[in-house]
N, C-alpha and C positions, 0 to 999 in steps of 0.2 A: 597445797595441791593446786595446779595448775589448770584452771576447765577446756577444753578446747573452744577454741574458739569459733564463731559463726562466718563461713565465707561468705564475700558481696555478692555471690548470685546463688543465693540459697535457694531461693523461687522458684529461679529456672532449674538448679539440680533436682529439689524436691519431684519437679514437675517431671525432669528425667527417668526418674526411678517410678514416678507413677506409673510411667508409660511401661515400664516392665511389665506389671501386672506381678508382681514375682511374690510382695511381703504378705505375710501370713498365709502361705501357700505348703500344703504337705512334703515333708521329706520326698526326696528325689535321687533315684541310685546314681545319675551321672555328675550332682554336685555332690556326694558321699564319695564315690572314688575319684574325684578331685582333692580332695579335702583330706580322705587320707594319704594319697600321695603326697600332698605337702609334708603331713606331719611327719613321713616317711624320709621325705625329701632330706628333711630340716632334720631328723631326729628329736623330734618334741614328743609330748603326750597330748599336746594341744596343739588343734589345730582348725579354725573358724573359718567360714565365709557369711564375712559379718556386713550387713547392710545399712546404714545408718539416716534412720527417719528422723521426724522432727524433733520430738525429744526421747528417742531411745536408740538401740544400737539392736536390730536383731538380725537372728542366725539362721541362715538357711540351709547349711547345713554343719555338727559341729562334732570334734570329735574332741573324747576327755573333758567332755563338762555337759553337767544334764542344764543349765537355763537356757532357755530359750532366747532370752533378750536381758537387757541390761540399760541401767540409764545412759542417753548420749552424753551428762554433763562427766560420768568420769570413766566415760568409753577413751582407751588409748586409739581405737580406730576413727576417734574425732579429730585426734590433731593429725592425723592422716588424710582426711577429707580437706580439712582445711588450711592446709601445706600445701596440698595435691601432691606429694611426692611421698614417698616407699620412710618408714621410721622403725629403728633398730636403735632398741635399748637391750645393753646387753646386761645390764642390772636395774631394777627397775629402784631396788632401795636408795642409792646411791644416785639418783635424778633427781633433782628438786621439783621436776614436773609431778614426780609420781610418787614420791618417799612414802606418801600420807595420804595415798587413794586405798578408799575402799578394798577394792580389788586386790591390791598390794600387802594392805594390814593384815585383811581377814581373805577366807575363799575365794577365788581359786587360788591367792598369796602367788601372783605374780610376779617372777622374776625377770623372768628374759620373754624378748615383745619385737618380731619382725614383722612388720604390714606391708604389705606392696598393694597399692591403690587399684581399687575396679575403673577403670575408666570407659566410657561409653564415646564411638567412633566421632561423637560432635562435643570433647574433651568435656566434661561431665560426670566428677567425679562419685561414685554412689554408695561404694564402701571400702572391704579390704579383703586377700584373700591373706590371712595370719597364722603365723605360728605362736605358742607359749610353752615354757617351760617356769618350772616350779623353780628349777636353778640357773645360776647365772651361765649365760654361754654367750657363743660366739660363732658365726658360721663363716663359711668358706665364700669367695666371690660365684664359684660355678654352684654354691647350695644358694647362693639368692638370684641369681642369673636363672635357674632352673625355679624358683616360685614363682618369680616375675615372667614366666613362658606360661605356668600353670595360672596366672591371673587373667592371662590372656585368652587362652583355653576357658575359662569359666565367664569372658563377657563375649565370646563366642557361644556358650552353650545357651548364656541369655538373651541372646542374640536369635539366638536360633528357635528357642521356646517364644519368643515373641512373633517371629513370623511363621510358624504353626499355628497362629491365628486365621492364618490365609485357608490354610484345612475345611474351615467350617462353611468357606465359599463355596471349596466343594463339594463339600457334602448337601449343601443347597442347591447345589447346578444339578447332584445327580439327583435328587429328589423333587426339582422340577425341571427336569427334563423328560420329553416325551416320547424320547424310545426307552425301553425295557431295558434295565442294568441289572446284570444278577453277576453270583460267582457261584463257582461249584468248585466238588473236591476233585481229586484227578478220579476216583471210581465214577463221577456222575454227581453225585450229592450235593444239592442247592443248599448254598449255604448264605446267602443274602438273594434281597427279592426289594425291588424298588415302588413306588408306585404306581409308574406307567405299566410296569412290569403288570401290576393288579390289574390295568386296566386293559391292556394289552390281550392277557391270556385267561382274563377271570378270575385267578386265584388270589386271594389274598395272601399275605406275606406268613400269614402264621399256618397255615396250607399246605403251601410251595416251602418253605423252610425245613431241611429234614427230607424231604423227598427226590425221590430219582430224576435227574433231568429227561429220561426218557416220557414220562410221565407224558410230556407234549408232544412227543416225536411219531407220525402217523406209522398203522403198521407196516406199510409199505416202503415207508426210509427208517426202518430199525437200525440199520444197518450204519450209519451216518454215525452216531455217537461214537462207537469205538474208535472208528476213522477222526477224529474229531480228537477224543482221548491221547489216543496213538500222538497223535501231532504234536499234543500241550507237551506232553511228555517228554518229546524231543527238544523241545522248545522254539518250536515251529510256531509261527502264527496267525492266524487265516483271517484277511480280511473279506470282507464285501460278501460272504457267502448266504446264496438266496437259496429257500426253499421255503419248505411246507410246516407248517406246526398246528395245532390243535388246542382248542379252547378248550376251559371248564363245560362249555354250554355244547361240545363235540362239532364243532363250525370249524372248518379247517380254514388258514388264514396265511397268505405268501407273508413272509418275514426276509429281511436282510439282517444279515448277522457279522460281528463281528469277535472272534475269541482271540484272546490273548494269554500268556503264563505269566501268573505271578509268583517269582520268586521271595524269600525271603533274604533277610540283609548277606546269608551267604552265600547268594546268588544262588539257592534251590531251588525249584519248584516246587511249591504248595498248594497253588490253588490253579484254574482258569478263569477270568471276566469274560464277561459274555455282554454287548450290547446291541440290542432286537430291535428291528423297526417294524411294524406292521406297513410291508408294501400293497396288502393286498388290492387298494384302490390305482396304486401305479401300474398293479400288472392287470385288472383290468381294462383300465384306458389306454395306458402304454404311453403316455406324454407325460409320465412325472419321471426324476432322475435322484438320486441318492445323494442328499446336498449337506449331510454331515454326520462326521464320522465322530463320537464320542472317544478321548483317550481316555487313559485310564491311569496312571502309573504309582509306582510301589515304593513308597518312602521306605530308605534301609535306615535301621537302628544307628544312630549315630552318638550313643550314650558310650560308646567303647574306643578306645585309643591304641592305636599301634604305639608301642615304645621301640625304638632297637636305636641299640650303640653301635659302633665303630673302633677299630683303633687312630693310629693317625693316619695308616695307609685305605683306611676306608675298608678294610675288611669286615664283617658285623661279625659281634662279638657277641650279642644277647639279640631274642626274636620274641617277643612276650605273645601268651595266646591270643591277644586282641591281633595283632599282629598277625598270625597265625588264621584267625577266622577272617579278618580285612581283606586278605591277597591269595589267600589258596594256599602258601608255603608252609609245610612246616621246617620249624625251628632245625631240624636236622640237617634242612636241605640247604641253606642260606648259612649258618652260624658258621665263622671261620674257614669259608667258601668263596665267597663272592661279596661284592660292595652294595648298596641300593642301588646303583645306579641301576641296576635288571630292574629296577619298580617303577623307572622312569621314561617320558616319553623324549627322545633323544633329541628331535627337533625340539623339543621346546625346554632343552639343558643347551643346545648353541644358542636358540631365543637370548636365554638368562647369561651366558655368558659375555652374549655381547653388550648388554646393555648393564652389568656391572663393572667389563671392564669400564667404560665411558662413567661411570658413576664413583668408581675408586679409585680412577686414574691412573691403573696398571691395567694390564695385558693377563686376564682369566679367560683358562683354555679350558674348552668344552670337557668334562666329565667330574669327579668326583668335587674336585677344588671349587665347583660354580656353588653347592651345597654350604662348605664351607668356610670360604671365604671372609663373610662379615661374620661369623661365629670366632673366629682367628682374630680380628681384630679388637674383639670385646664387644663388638655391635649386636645387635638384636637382631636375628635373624628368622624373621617370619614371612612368609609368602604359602600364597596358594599353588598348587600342583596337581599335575592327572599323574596319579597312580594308574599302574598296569597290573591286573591280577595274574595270578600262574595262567588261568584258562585267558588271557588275552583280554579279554574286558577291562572295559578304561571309568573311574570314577574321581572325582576332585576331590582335594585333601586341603585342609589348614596343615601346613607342614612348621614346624616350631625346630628348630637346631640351634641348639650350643656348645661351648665346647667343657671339655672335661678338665678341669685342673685339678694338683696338687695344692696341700698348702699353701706351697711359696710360689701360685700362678702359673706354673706346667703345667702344661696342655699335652694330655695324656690319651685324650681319645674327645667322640663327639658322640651326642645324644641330640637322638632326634624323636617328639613327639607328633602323632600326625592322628587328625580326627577326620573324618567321613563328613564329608560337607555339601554331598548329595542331595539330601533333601531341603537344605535350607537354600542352595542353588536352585533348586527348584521351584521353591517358595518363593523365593526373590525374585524368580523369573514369571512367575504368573502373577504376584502381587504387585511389578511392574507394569505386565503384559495389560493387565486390568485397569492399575491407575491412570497408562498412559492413555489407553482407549477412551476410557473416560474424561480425560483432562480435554484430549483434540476434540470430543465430540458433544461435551456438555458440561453444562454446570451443575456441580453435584454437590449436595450435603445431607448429612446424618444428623440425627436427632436422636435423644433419649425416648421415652414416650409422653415425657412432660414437655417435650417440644425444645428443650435444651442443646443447644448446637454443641456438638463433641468433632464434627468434621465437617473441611471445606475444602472444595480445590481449587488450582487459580482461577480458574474462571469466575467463581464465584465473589471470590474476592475482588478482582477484575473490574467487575459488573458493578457492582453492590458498593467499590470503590473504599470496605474497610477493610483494614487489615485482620489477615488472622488470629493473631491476638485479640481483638476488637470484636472477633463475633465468638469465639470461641467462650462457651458456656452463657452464651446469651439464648432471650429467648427467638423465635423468630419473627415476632412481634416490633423487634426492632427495624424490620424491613415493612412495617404495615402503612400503606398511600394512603388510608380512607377512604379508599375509592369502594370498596367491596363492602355489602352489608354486613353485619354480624353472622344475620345467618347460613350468608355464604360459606365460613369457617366453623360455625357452627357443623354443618352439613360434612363439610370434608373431617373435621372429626370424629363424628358419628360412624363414617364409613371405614375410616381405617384403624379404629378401635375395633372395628370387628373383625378383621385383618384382611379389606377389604382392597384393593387399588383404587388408587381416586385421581384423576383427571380435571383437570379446567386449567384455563386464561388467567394467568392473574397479574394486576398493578402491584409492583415493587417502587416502595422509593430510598434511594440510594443514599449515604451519607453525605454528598453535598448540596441535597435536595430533590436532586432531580430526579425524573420517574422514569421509570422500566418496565416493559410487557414478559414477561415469560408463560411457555408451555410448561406447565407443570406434570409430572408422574410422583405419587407417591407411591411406594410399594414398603406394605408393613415385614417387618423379620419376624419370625414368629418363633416362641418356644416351644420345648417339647408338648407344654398344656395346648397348642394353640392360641397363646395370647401375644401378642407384639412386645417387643422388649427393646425396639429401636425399629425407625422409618428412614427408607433411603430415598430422598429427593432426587429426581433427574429432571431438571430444565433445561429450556429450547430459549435461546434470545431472540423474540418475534416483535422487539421493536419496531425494525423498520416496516412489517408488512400491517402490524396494526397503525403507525402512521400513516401507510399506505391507502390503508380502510378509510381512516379519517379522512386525507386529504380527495379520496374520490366522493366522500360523503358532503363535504365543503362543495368540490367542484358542480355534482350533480345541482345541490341547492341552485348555488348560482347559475347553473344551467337553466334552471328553469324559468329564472329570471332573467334572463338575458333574452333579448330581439336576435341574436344569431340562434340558427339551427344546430343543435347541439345531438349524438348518437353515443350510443354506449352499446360496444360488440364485445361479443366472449375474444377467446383469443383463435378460434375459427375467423371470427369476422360475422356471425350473426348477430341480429339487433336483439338486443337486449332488454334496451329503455330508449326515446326520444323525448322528447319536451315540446313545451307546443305549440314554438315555433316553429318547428317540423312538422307539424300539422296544419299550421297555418301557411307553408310558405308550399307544403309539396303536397297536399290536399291528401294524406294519407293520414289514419289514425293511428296511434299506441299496439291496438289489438290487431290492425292491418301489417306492421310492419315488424312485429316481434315476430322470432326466427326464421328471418328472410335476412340476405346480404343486401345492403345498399346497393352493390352494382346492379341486382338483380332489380331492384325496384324502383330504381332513377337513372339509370343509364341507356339511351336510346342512337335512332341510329346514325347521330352526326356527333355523337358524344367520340374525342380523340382516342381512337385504342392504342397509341404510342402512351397517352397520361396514363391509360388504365395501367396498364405494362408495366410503368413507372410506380405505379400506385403497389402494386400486388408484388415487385420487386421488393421494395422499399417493408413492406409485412409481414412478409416471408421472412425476411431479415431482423425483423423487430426491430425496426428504425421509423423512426418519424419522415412524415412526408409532408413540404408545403408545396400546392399550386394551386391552381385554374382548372375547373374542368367545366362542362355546359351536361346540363341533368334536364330530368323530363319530369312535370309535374303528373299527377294522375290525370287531370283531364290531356294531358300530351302537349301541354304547350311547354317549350324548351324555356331554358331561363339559366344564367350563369352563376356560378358560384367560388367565391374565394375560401380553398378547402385546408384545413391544418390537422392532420392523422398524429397520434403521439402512443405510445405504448404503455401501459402499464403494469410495474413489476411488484410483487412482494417483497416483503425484506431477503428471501433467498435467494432473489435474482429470476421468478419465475414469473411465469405472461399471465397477466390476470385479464386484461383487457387493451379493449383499444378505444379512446376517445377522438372523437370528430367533433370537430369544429367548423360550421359553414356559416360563410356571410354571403348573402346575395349583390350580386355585382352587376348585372344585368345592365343597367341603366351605365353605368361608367364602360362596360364592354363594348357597347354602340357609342359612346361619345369617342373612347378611344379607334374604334373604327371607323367615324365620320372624320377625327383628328389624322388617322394614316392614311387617307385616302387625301387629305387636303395637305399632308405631309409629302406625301408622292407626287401632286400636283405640282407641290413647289421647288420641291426637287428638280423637275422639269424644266421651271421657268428660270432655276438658278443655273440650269446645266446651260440654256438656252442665251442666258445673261453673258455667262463664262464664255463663252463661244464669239457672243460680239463683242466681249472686253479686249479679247485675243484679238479680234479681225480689227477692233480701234485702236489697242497699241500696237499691231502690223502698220497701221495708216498713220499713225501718228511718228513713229520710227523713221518712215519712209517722208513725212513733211519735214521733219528734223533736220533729215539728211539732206531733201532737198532745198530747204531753208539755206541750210550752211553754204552749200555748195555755189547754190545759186548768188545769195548774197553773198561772198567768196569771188567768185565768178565777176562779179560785178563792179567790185573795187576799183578795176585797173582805169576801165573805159570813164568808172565818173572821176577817177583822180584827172584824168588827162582833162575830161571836161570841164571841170574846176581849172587847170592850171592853162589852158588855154585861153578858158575866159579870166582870167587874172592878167594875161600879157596882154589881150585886145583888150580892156578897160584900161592898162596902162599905158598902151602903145600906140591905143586909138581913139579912147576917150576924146581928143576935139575933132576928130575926123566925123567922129558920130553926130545924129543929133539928139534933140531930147526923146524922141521917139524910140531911136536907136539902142540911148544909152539905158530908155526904161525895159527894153527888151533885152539886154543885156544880163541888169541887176535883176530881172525876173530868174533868167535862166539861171545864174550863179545863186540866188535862194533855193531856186528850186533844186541843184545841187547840192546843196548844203543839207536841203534838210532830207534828202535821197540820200546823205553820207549818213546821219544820224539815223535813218530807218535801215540802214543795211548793217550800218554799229548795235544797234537793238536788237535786229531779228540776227544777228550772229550772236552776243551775248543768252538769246531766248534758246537758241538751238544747244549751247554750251554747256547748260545749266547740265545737265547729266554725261554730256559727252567729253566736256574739258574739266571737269569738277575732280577737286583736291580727296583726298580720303578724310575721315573726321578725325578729330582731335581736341585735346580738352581745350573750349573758349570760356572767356567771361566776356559776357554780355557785356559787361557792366565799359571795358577797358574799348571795345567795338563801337559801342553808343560812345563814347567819349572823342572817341578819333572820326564818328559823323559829324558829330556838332564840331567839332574843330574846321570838320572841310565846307559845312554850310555857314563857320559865322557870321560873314561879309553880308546874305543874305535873310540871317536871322538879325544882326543889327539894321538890314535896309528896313525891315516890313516891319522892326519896333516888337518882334513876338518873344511870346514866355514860355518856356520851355520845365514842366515840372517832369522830373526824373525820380521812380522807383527804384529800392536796390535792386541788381539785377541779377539770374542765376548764373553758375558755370555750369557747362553743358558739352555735348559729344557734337562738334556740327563742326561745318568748313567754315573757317575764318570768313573768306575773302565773300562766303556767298550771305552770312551775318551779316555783314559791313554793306553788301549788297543790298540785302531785303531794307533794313533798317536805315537806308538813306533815301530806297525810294519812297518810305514811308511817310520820315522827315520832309523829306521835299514837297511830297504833294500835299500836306499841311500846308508849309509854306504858300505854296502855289494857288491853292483851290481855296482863296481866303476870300472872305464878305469884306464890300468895299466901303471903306470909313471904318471897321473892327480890327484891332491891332489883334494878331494870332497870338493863340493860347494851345498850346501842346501839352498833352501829358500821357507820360511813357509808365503803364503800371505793370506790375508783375506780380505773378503769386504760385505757390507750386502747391500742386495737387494730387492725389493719388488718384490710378486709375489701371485697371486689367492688372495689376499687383504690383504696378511701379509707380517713380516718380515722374509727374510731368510738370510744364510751368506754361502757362499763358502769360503773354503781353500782349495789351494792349494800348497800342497807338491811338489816342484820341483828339479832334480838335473843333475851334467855332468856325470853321470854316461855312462853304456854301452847300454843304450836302449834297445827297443825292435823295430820290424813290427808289424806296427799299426793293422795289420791283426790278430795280435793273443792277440788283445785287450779284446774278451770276456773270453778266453781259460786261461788269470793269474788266471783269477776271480775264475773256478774250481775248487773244490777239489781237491786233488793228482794232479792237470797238473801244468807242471815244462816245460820250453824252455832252460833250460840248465842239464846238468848231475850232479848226487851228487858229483861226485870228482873238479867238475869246482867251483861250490856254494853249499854249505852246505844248508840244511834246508827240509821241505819234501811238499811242495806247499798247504800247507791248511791254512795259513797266510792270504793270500790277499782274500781268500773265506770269512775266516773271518768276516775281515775290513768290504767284501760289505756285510754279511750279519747285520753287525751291527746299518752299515748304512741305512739299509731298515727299523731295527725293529724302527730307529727312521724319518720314513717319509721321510728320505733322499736318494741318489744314491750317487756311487762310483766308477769312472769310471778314463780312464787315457791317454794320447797320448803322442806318443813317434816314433822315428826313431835312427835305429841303430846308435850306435857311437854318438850319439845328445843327450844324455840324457832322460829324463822321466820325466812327469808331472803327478799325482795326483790328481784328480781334487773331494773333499770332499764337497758336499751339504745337509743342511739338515733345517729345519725353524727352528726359533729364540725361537717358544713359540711350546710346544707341546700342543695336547686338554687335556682338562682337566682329562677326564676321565683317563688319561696315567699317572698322575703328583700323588705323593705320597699323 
């Protein structure tokens, strides 16, 4: 014999099938008439819905054999589980799995063994729904096609007995809820009684049970109940209806009422709900409004199945009484009549049609064929559907279709099973409605009463950062910070052992260490004795507002410590707290300035009411504010202050306060206003400045021009002078005498060097009016071609010449060559008598205003000058020595500087008699662009 074998995720199935709740649970009629139908189906005498636990195999419901369970080691619904697929032995002697099982040898002496697997929607295999026979057989494709619909049907029916767990929520919402929930029978007869209801009308439930609903009805609206009756009956239903009712204790009391019919699953009327508010405190004051209405609704019986067949053309051929009670029809009306398609709602048979054609890749036309289709092709055809009843009413169905063959695979007709899936839509729909509310709105988890975690939701996990796995059957201790004394959880035990609600803040710390603040609610479940039998936690994540607390608890400290003025306002703007440099600095005390605004207590009347503006803007808005404003101390002396407003929020995003921050500034507010007033003054002087720069380069323009012009002008008269006295010293020279001829050679010097001052002052005039555009020079090749034009008289005077590398640079060639020869020269020239001259040309580049510049410097042992008559070389015509001492007519070194200025540069010098002279040439590396050719 063969054992079956163990699948690799036996844990998680085991774990699946717990979640049923289903094993060792009492016989059930709607898994019995599953169960017979199989064996019907199949034609067995056996026929199981077998579940298969850790080590046994048992039966939830069985027909043709009294055990109840069986071991799983030589259970045939083991190698079922463990296949995961459907096992059909059609002899069981003749299998070497089975030849020598138990089972096989002796009782029940199994022959023939079809299983078709339970499988649960998150594939989870749990058992089998099985046929047996004592003899060997064999079935048809449409008799195992039709088990395999009915296995389906049966993890629908567990399916559905699983979420009838959600029922007992409400039966807790109605039993705390505080309007009055009753029903009665259609005569009047209260036939449930809740316990607002108790509290509401006085009676208690065992009372009010059994008694007339008029009972409460004043004598004066007797008359209301049948009106009220009459309606149910119809199946009318009256909301919002207010009137009058009457206590046990005869206090008559305004009520809002709501009645509704409750039918049973074949859509009768049986009974009325009735849910009660006591308005009577609304209709005295008249400001209260009716802010929820209690539903109610009437789960139908869905233990019973519609069967009905068809031929091929869709005619129904069989209508069974489930069938018959489902939809209003009887079997007379519909059998060999009509198609289902009357059962169906037509939009939503094109719905299906189109979206099968696209799924089967043919063209399925709206009506009978959309039913059929994958049942024709061998496919499993099950989907959900709105049945329509004869009276018009619409309820959803698990609808099961397949088709009917022969022997030999003819398709003979089609069978369709359909269960009432009403109340588990239902369920599914508030069990959702519930989870999801709870998942968007907090962290929730359930406990045993031993504190055993059995549920979490994501948030929880979220937070907490372990997986569900991970917390699930732990204790909650695993989440414990140390932060909280014993007795703190001591305490919250004590309370909700009693079944009490219990409240507080608590430290959680999460599995990668870190800590978490939650609002905790524990709310106990209580049994029928009154004693808790599971707690449903509901927390709040108030991390961020209890970091909030901390960090203003941090800040106050420091506040207090600090030499700045520190305030603390609600989210009004009153004071709250100060420190006491706020008392030191504004002569008010703690007790003086709590619940008063600042503005109110330091603002006087040269304080800016555009900053206040800005201030009361800016907090209105919940925005931080920085500036300036001037405040009044209590004795009224004014004083400045540097102010920073900040808001403070909870972790929810709400205004808890406002911190202020003041630094006295007083003392810099006058400096800076002694500074703007000596700002303005120079403003003045510099506009004043501007103004004679303009009227000196107007005059200096104008001497330019007239320089040029004039020396221009004057060319012609001294050529002729010069070349007239050149023919009379040649022509008359012995006519003359020595007297003659010394007056002569006076007037021709003096010509000569009248050419030489009008050659100058027209080069001085040039420097900007005839001047080339810039372009890249090297120094270096300029200074090369001076010393080449001065060597005759660098070899007469015997001098040395040390040369720097030199930079390349943005300037005009010819006015380089220019500066730097009259530099050279006057070296030469202005030498101490008996000292061989010594020159030297240095250079160096430097940064400055964010560019490159270079200085050279011309240096030499010449005869110097006083450093005092350092601006007076720079002049036109001014000369420190006489022409017969030095040759030349001083407009040289005017020149140079002006040349130097037209290129962004200065040209300046320092020097001491007998010491020599320095030159000191600056100008930048790159000129702007606009200047560059």
């Amino acid at each position: 014999m063969k054992q079956p074998e163990i699948p690799q995720n036996e844990s998680e199935r085991q774990a699946a099938l717990d979640r049923y709740k289903i094993l060792d649970t009492l016989p059930e009629q709607e898994y019995d008439d599953l169960t017979q139908l199989a064996a019907r189906i199949c034609g067995t005498p056996i026929a199981l819905i077998s579940l298969v636990d850790r080590d046994r195999q048992w039966f939830k419901s069985r027909v043709g054999i009294d055990a109840p369970e069986t071991p799983r080691d030589i259970s045939f619904c083991g190698h079922v589980v463990a296949e995961n697929m459907k096992l059909i032995v059609p002899d069981a002697t003749l299998d070497d799995r089975f030849a020598d099982n138990p089972l096989v040898a002796s009782d029940p002496n199994i022959r023939f063994y079809v299983g078709v697997p339970l499988t649960t929607p998150d594939s989870y295999t749990l058992g089998t729904l099985c046929a047996i026979d004592r003899q060997p057989k064999t079935l048809t494709t449409t008799q195992i096609e039709q088990l395999e619909s009915l296995s389906r049907l049966v993890m629908s029916q567990l399916e559905l007995r699983r979420s009838q767990d959600a029922s007992q929520l409400f039966v807790s919402i109605v039993e705390s809820s505080d309007d009055a929930i009753m029903t009665k029978t259609l005569d009047g007869t209260i036939t449930s009684w809740n316990s607002a209801a108790e509290k509401i009308f006085g009676y208690t439930a065992r009372e009010a049970i059994g008694q007339p609903m008029a009972m409460l009805i004043p004598p004066d609206r007797k008359e209301e109940e049948p009106q009220i009756l009459a309606k149910i009956a119809r199946g009318e239903r009256i909301e919002h209806f207010e009137t009058e009712r009457v206590r046990k204790d005869g206090k008559r009391i305004n009520i809002s009422a709501t009645i509704s019919p409750v039918r049973d699953f074949e859509g009768k009327i049986i009974l009325a709900s009735k849910i009660a508010r006591d308005i009577t405190d609304r209709k005295a004051s008249e400001d209260r409004l009716t802010s929820t209405l209690m539903l109610q609704q009437a789960i139908l019986d869905s233990a019973n199945f519609a069967i009905i067949s068809t031929d091929l053309q869709g005619t129904i051929q069989s209508f069974n009484v489930a069938a018959e009670n489902m939809l209003g029809y009887a079997a007379a009306e519909v059998v060999g009549k009509t198609s289902p398609a009357i059962l169906h709602d037509l939009d939503e048979v094109v719905s299906q049609a189109k979206q099968l054609s696209q799924e089967l890749h043919q063209e399925i036309e709206p009506g009978f064929e959309v039913f059929i289709a994958k049942a024709k092709l061998g496919q499993a055809a099950e989907q959900e559907w709105t049945y329509i009843r004869k009276d018009g009413s619409r309820f959803p169905v698990m609808l099961t279709i397949t088709a009917i063959r022969t022997n030999q695979g003819e398709i003979t007709g089609f069978l369709g099973i359909a269960k009432d899936i009403t109340a588990q839509k239902q369920a599914e729909k508030q069990a959702f409605d519930i989870t999801t509310a709870l998942d968007r709105t907090a962290i929730v988890a359930i406990t045993d009463v031993q504190g055993m975690i059995n549920f979490v939701n994501d948030k929880f996990c979220e937070i907490s950062k372990y997986s569900r796995d991970e917390l699930l059957g732990q204790n909650h201790r695993i989440l414990n910070s140390g932060h909280h004394p014993r007795q703190f959880f001591a305490d919250m035990w004590k309370a909700i052992a009693k079944g009490e609600t219990w409240q507080a803040e608590i430290k959680n710390r999460a599995k990668d260490g870190s800590f978490y603040w939650v609002d905790t609610t524990i709310v106990p479940f209580l049994n029928e004795l009154g004693k808790p039998y599971q707690y449903l936690a509901i927390r709040k994540d108030i991390t961020p507002r209890k970091a909030a607390e901390l960090e203003l608890q941090k800040l106050s400290l420091i506040a207090s410590q600090t030499d700045n003025v520190a305030i603390v306002t609600n989210p009004q703007g009153t004071i709250e707290w100060v420190n006491e440099s706020f008392q030191r600095v504004t002569g008010y005390t703690l007790a003086e300035a709590i619940g008063i605004k600042p503005g109110e207590l330091l603002q006087g009347a040269k304080t800016d009411k555009e900053t206040v503006a800005e201030i009361r803007y800016a907090l209105a808005r919940r925005q931080p504010f920085t500036g300036e404003i001037l405040n009044y101390r209590k004795d009224g002396h004014p004083y400045w202050i540097e102010l920073q407003i900040n808001p403070v929020f909870d972790g929810e995003g709400k205004l808890t306060n406002f911190i202020a921050i003041e630094k006295e500034i007083t003392n810099r507010k006058e400096i800076e206003t002694n500074l703007k007033r000596e700002v303005e003054e120079r403003k003045r002087a510099v506009q004043e400045l501007r103004v004679l720069a303009e009227r000196l380069e107007v005059s200096n323009r104008e001497l330019q021009d007239f320089a040029y012009v004039s020396s221009h002008d004057l060319q012609e008269p001294l050529r002729k002078i010069q070349a007239f006295g050149d023919r009379l010293k040649s022509s008359c020279k012995d006519s003359l005498d020595v007297k003659g001829l010394d007056y002569l050679e006076r007037m021709l010097n003096a010509a000569g060097r009248a050419q030489i001052l009008i050659n100058d002052l027209l080069a001085f005039s040039r420097v900007t009016t005839k001047s080339k555009p810039f372009e890249s020079v090297d120094l270096a090749e300029v200074l090369e071609g001076v010393l080449s034009d001065l060597e005759v008289r660098i070899e007469q005077t015997g001098a040395t010449v040390e040369i720097d590398r030199l930079p390349v640079i943005d300037a005009d060639p010819m006015q380089m060559r220019q500066i730097l020869q009259n530099l050279i020269g006057n070296a030469l020239k202005f030498q101490q008598e008996g000292v061989k001259p010594l020159i030297q040309v240095r250079s160096q580049i430097f940064q400055r205003y964010g560019q490159d510049w270079c200085e050279i410097r011309a240096i030499d042992n010449g005869i110097g000058f006083e450093q005092k008559y350092v601006d007076r070389i720079f002049q036109i015509f001014q000369r420190l020595h006489g022409r017969k001492t030095f040759e030349g007519t001083g407009i040289g070194l005017a020149i140079c500087r002006k040349i130097a200025e037209r290129h962004n540069g200065t040209l300046t010098a320092e020097s001491e008699p007998d010491r020599g002279a320095t030159f000191i040439f600056t100008l930048p590396i790159h000129q702007p662009k606009g200047e560059l050719q």
